[in-house]
ROVO-248744 format. One record per atom (N, C-alpha, C): residue number from 1; residue in three letters; atom name; x, y, z. Coordinates in pm, 1 decimal, padded with zeros to 6 digits. Layout:
residues N
  midren  nuro  drense        px        py        pz
     NUM   ALA      CA         X         Y         Z
...
END
This chain:
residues 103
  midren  nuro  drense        px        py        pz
       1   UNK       N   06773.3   12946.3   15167.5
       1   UNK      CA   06859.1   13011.9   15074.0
       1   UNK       C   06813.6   12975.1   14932.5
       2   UNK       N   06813.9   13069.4   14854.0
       2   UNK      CA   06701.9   13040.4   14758.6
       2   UNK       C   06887.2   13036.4   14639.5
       3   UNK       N   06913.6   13015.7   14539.3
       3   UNK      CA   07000.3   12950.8   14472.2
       3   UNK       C   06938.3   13093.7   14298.8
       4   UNK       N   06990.2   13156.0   14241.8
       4   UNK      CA   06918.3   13221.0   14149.5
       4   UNK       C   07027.1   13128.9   14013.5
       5   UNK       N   06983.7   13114.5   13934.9
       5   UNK      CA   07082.2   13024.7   13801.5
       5   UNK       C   07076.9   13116.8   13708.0
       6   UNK       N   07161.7   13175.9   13680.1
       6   UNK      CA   07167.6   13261.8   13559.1
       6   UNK       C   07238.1   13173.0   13413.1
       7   UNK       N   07147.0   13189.5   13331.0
       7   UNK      CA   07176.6   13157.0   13199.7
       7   UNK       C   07325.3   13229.5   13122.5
       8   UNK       N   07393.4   13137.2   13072.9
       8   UNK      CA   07513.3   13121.3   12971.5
       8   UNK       C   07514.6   13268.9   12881.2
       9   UNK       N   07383.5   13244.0   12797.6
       9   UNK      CA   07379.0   13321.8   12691.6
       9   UNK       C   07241.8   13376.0   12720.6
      10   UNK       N   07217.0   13520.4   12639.7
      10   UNK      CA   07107.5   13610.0   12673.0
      10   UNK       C   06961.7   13522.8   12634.1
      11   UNK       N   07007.0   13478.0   12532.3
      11   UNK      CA   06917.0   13401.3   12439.6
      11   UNK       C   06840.5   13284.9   12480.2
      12   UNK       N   06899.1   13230.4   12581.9
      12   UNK      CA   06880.0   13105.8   12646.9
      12   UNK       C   06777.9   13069.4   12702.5
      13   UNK       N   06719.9   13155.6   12752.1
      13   UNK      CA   06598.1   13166.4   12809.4
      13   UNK       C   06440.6   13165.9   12690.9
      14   UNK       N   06449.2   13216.1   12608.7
      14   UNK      CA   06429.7   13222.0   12476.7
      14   UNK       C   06388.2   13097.6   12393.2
      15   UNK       N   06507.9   13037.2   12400.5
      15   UNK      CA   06515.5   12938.1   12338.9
      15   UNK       C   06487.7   12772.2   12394.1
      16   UNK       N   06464.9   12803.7   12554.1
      16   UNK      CA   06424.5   12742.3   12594.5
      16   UNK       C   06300.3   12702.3   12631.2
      17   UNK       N   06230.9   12838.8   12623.3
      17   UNK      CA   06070.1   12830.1   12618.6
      17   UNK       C   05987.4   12824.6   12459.9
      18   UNK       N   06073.6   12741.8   12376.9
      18   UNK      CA   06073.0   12690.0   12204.9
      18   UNK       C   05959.0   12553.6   12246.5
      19   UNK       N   05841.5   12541.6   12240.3
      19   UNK      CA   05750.3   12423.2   12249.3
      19   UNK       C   05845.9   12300.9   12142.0
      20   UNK       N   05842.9   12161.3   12177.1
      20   UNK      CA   05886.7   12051.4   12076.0
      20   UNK       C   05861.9   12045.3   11949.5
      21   UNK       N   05737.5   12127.3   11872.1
      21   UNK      CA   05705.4   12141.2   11754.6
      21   UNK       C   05745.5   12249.0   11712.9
      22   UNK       N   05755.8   12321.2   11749.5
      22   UNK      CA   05912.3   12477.6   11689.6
      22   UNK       C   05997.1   12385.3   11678.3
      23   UNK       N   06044.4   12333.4   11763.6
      23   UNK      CA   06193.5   12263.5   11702.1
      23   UNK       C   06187.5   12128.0   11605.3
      24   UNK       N   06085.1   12103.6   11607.1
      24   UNK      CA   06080.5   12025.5   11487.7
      24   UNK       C   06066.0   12109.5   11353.8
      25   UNK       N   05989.8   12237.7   11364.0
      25   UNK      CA   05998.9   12288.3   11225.3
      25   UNK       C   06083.0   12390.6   11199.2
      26   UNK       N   06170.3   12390.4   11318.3
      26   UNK      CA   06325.1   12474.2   11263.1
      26   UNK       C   06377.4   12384.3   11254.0
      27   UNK       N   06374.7   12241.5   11281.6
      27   UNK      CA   06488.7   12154.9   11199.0
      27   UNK       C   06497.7   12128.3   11091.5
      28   UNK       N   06312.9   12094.3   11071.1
      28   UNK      CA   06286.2   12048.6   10915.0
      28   UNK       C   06283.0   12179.8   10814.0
      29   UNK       N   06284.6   12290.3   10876.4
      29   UNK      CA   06351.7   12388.3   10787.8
      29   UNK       C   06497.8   12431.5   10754.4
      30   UNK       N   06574.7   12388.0   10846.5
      30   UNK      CA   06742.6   12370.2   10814.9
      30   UNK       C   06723.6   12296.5   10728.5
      31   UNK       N   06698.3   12143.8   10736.2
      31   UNK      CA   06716.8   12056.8   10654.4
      31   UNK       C   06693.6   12092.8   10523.5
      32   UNK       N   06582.8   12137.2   10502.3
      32   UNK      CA   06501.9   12174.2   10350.3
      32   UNK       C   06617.8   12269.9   10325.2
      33   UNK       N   06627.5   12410.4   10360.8
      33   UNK      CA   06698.0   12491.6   10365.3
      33   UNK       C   06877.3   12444.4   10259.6
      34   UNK       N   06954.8   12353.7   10398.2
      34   UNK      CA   07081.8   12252.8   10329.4
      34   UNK       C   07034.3   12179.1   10219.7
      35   UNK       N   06957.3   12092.0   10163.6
      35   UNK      CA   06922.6   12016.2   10106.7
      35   UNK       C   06892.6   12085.6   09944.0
      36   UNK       N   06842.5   12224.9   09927.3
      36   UNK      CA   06867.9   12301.0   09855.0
      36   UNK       C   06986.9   12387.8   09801.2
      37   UNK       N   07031.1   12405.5   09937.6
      37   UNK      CA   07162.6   12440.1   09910.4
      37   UNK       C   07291.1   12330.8   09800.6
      38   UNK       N   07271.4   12229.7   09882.2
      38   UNK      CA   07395.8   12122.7   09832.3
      38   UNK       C   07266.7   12091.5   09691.3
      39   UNK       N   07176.8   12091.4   09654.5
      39   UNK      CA   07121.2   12052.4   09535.7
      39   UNK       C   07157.6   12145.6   09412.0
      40   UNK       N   07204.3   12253.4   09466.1
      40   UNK      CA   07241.5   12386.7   09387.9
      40   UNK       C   07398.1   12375.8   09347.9
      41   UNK       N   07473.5   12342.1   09444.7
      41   UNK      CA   07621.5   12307.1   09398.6
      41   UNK       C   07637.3   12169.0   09324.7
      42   UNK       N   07561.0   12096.6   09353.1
      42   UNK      CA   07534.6   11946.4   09267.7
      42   UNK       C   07513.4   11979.8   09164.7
      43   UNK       N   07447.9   12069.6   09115.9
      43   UNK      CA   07401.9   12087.5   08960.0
      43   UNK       C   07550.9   12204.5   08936.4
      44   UNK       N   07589.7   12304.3   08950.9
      44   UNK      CA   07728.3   12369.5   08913.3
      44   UNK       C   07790.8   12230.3   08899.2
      45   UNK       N   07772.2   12164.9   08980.9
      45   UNK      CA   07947.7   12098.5   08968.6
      45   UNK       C   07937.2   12001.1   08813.5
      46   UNK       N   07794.9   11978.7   08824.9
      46   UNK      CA   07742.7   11871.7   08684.1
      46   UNK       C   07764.5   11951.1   08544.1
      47   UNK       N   07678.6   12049.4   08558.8
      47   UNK      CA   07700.6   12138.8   08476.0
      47   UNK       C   07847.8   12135.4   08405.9
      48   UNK       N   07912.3   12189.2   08504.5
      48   UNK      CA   08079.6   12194.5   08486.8
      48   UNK       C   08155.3   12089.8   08443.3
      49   UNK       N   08091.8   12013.8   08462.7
      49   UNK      CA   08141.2   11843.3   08415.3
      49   UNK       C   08074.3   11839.3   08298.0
      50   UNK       N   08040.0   11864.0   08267.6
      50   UNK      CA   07950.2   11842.4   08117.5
      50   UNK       C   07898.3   11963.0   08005.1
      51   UNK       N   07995.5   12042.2   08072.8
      51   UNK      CA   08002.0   12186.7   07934.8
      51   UNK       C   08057.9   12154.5   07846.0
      52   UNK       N   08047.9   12186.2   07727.6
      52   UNK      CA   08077.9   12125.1   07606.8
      52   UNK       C   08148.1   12245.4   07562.4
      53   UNK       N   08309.4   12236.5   07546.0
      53   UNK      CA   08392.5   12364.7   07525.0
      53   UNK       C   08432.2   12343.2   07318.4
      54   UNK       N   08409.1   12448.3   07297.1
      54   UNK      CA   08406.5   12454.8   07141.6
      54   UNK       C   08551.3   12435.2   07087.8
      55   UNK       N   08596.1   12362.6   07047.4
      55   UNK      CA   08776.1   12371.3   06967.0
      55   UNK       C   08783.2   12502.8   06900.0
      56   UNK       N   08954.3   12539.4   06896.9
      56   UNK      CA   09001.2   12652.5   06905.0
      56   UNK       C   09018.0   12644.1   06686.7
      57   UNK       N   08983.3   12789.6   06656.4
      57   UNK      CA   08919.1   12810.2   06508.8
      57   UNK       C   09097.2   12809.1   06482.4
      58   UNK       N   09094.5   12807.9   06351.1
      58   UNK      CA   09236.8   12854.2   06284.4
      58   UNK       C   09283.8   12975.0   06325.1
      59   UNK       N   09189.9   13060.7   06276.9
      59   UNK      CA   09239.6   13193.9   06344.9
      59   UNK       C   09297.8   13235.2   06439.9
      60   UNK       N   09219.0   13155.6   06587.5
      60   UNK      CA   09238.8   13148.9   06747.9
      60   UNK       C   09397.2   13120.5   06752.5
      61   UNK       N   09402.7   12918.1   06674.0
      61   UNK      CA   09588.7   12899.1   06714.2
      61   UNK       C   09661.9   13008.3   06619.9
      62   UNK       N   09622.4   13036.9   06529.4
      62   UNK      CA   09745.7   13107.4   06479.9
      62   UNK       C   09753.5   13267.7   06527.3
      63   UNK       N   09664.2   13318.8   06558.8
      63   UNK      CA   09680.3   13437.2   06654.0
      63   UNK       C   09806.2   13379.9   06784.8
      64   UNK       N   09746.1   13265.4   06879.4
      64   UNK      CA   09866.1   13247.1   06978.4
      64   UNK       C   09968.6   13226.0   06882.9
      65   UNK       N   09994.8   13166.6   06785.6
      65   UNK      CA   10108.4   13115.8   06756.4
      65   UNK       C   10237.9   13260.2   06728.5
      66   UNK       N   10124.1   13322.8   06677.4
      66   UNK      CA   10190.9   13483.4   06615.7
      66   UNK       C   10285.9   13522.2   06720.9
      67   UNK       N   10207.5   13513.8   06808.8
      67   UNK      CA   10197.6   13585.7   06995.0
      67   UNK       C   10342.9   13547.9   06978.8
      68   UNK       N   10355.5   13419.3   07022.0
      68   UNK      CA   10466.0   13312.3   07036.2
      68   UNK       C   10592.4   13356.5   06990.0
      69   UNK       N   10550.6   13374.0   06851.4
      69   UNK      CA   10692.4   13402.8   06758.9
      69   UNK       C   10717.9   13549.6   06786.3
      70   UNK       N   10621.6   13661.2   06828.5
      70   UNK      CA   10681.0   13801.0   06852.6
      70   UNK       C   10734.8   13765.3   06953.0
      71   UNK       N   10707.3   13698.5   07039.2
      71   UNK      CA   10791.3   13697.1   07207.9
      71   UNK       C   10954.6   13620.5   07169.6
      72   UNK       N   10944.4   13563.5   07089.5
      72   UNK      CA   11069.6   13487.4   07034.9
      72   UNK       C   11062.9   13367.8   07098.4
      73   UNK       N   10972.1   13288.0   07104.0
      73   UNK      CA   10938.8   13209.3   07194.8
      73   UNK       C   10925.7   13059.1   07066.7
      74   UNK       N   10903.0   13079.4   06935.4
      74   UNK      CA   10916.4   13071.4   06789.4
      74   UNK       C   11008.4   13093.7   06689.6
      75   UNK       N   11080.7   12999.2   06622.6
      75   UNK      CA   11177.5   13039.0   06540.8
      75   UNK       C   11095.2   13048.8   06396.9
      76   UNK       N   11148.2   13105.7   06307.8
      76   UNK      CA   11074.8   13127.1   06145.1
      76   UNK       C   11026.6   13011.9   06120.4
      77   UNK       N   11105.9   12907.6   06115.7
      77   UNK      CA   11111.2   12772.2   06025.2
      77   UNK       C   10980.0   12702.6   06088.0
      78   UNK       N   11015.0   12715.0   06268.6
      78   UNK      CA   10877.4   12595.8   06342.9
      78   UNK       C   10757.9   12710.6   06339.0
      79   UNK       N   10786.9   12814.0   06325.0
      79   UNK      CA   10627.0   12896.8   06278.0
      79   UNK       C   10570.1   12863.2   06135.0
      80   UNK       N   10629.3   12844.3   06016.5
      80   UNK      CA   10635.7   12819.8   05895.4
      80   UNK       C   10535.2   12684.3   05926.1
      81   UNK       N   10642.5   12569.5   05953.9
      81   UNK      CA   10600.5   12446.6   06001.3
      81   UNK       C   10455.6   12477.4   06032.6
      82   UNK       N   10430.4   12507.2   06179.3
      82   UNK      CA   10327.1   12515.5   06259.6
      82   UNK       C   10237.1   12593.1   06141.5
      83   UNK       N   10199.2   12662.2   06085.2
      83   UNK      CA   10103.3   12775.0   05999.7
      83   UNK       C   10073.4   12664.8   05901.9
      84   UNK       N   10179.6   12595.6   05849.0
      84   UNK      CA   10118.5   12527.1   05717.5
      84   UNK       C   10047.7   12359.0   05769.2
      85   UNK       N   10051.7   12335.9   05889.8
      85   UNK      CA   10004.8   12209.4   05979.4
      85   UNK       C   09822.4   12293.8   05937.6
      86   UNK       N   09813.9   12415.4   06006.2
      86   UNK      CA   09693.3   12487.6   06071.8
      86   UNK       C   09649.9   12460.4   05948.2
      87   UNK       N   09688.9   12519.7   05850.1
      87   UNK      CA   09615.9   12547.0   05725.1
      87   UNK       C   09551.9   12426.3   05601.5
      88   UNK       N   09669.5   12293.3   05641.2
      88   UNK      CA   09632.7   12166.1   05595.4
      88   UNK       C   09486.2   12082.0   05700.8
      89   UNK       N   09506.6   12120.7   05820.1
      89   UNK      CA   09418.0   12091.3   05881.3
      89   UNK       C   09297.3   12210.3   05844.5
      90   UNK       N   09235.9   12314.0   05800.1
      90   UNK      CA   09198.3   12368.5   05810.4
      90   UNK       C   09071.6   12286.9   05655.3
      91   UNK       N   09158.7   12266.5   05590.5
      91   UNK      CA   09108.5   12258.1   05442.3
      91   UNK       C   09104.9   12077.9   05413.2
      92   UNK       N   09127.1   12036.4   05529.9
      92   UNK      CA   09066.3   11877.3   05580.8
      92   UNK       C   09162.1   11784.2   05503.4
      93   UNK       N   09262.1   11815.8   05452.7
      93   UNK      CA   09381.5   11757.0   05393.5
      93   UNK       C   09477.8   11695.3   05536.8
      94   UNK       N   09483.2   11544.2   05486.6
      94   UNK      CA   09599.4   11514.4   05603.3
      94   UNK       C   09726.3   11580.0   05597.1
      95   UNK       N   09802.8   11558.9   05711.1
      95   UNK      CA   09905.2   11648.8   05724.0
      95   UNK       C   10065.1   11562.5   05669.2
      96   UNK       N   10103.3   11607.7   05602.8
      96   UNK      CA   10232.4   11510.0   05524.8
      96   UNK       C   10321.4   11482.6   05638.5
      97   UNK       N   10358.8   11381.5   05583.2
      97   UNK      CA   10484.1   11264.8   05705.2
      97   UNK       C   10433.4   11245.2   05795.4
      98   UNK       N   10356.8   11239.7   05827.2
      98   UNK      CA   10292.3   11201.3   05975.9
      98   UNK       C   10221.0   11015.2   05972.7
      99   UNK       N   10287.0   10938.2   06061.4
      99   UNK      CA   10160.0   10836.1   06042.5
      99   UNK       C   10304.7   10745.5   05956.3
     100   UNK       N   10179.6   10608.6   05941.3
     100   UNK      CA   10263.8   10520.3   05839.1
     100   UNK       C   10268.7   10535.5   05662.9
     101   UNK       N   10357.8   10508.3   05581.6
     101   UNK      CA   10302.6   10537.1   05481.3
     101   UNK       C   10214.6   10424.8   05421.3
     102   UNK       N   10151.5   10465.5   05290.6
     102   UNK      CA   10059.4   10392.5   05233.6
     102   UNK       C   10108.9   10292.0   05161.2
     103   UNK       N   10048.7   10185.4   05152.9
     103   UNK      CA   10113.6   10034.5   05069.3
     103   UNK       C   10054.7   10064.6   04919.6
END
């Protein structure tokens, strides 16, 4: 009685007649393959860690700030406030009351 073994998957047969040096250089080509891969998200992620984001111009806050006060989200007085902070900072003047005073 002769016994016939049929293979799992179609492929199997295939992949079984792969000599030891195919599978050494489909491994060492995964490897290379991953090893590029994760070298590629290593640098995004660095990158991303080390972008240098530019501070927001006068123009920029007081555009949001505008925003702010049309939504009513801003009363006159703390927009007033807030605009004349932007504008003392703008023209490199410290900003009054803030801090200790001077001896």
């Amino acid at each position: 009685m002769t016994i016939m073994l049929m293979p799992r998957f179609p492929g199997s047969l295939a992949l079984a007649a792969l000599s030891p040096a195919a599978w050494y250089y489909l491994g060492l080509m995964l490897l290379v393959l991953l090893l590029a891969i994760s070298s590629y998200w290593a640098y995004r992620a660095w990158a991303d860690v080390h972008e240098e984001e530019k501070p927001a111009t006068a123009d920029e806050l007081m555009e949001a700030f505008e925003e702010a006060r049309a939504a009513g989200e801003l009363d006159e007085d703390e927009y007033a406030r807030v605009r004349e902070r932007i504008r003392e900072s703008e023209s490199g003047h410290p900003p009054k009351g803030r801090g200790k005073p001077a001896d």
